[in-house]
N, C-alpha and C positions, 0 to 999 in steps of 0.2 A: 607573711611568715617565712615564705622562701624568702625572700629577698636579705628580709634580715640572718637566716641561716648561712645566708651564705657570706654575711658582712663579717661573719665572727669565727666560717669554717675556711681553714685553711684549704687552698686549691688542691687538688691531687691528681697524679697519675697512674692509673690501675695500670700494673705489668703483668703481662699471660704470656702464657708458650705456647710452643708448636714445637713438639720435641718426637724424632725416632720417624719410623715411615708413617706416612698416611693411609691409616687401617679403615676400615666401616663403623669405627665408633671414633673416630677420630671428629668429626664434627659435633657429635655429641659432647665429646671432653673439653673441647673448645667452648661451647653454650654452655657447662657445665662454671669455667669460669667466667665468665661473663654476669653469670647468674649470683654469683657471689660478689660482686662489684655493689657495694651498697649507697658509697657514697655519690649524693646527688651534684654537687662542687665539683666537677670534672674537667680540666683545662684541654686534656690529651688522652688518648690511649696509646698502648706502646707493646707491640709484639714481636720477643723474640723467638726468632725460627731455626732450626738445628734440625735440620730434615731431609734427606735424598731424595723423598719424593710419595711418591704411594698411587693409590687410585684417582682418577681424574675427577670423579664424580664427588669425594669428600672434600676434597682440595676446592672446591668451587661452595660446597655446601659452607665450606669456613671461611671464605669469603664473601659472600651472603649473610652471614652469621655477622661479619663484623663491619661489614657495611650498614646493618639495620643498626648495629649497636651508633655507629658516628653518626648516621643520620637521628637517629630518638636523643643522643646526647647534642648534637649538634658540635661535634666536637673533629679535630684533626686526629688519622692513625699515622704513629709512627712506627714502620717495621725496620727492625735489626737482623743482619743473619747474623749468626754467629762460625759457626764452622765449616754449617756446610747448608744452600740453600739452594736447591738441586731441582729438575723437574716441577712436579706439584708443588717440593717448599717453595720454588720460587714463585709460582704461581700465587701464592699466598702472597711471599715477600713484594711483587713488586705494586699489590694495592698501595699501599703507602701512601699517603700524602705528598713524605719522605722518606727514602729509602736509603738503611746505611748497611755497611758489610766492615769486616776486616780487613788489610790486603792483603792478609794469608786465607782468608773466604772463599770455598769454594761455590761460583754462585753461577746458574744458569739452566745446559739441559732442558733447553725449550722444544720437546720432544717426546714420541712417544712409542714406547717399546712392549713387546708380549712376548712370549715364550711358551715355547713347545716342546715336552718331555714325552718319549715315545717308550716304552715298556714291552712292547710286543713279542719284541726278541727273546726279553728274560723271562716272557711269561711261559712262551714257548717251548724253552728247558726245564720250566721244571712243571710240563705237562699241564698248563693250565690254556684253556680257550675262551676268547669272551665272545659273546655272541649278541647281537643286539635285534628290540624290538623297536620298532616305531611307526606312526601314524603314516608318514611319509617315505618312500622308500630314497628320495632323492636328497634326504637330512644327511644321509652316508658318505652322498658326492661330494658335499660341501663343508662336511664338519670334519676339520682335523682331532681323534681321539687319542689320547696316551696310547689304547691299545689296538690303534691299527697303523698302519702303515701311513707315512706323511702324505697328504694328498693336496698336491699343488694350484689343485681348483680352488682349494678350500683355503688355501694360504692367500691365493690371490683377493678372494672376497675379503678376507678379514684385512686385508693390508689396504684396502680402498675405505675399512670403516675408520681405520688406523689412520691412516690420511686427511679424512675428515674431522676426528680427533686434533689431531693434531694442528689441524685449520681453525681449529678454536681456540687452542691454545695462543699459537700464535696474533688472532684478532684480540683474546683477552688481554695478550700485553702491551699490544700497538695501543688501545684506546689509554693506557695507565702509564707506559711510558713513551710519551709523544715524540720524546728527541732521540728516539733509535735511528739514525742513518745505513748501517751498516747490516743489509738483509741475511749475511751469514750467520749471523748470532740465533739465529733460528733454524739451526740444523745441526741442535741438540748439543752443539760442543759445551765444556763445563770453564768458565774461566776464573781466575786470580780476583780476588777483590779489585787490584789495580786495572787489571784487562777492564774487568765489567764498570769501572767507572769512566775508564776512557769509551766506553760503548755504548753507554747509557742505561746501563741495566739498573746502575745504581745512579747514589745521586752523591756521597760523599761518605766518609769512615768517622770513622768512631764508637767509641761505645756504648752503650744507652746512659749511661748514670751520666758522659760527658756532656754529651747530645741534648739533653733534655734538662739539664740545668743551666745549659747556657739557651736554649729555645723560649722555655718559662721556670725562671727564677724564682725562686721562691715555692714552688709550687712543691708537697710529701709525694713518694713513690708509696702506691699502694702496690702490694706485691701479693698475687693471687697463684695459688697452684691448683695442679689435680689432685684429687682426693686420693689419699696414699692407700694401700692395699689392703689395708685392717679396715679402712671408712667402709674399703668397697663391700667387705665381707660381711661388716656390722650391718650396712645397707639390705646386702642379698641376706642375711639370717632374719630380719624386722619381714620382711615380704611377703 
């Protein structure tokens, strides 16, 4: 019965996003489409990315997410940046199959960043103190707090998990893009569509509707999004 299903269903290619930073529900919005992909006739998937980046840990969950989907369809991904696929989007971007960008695309930022906002002073003026409890007294030495003073032990440990982080990063792209030559491209800088194809990061331009009708011909775009803000509300109101 499949068989014949698919002798009479035209091929398709479901299109999903990856749009804005990569939040803690961002991998969820990702399965969220995926979930909605009904049709079994699948030649491709095709994702495009518009993202500066976000958490490390969801950025891996959504490629996880759409690794299990190529392997259950048995199908190729193809990722598109669009404006900007930065840190974590690129992390995404460069699973691909095949990888395309714009040359005005900003694509890269194989790297990883944290920030520390210190309060202490302002809390000071307007007569507030914080005072901390905890099991250990040496959490103190090592945790950098908004409301204490920056404390360089503490910067150090986190800059060695950061390192590590970021050691993964870098392994997850070596294994997905094999012909990176050039080890600089991994210390975070952001490059041009053209840069990153001379560098490997990509693999050639264009843009999805060009791309995937000259790949498989023939083949309908199926065009999937997130559920818009009324779904989500009708959703949380049924609950």
């Amino acid at each position: 019965m499949q068989t014949l299903l698919k002798l009479f269903t035209k091929p398709r290619i479901p299109i999903i996003s990856l749009s804005g930073v990569i939040q803690q529900k961002s991998g969820a919005k990702i399965q969220d489409q995926l979930d909605k992909i009904k049709s079994k006739n699948l030649c491709a998937l095709a994702v495009l990315i518009n993202s500066p980046g976000g958490l490390p840990v969801q950025s891996d969950i959504i490629c996880q997410k759409l690794n299990l989907f190529k392997q259950k369809h048995n199908i190729p991904i193809y990722t598109f940046a669009e404006d900007v696929a930065a840190s974590g989007g690129y992390f995404v971007l460069c699973i691909g199959d095949k990888v395309f960008a714009d040359q005005s695309s900003l694509v890269g930022s194989v790297g990883v960043i944290s920030q520390w906002h210190g309060i202490k002073k302002a809390l000071e003026k307007l007569g507030i103190e914080a005072q901390f409890l905890s099991s250990n007294d040496q959490i103190h030495e090592v945790v950098n707090s908004a409301f204490s003073d920056f404390n360089p032990e503490g910067a150090t440990l986190w800059v060695d998990k950061l390192e590590y982080t970021h050691q993964m990063f870098i392994d997850h792209v070596k294994s997905y893009r094999k012909n990176i030559a050039d080890q600089n491209v991994f210390k975070a800088e952001v490059y041009n569509g053209e840069q990153a194809k001379q560098l490997g990061l990509i693999d050639d331009f264009g843009n999805y509707e060009e791309v995937l009708n000259k790949l498989h011909p023939g083949c309908k775009f199926e065009y999937v999004s997130f559920p818009s803000k009324m779904e989500e509300l009708k959703q949380l109101n049924k609950a």
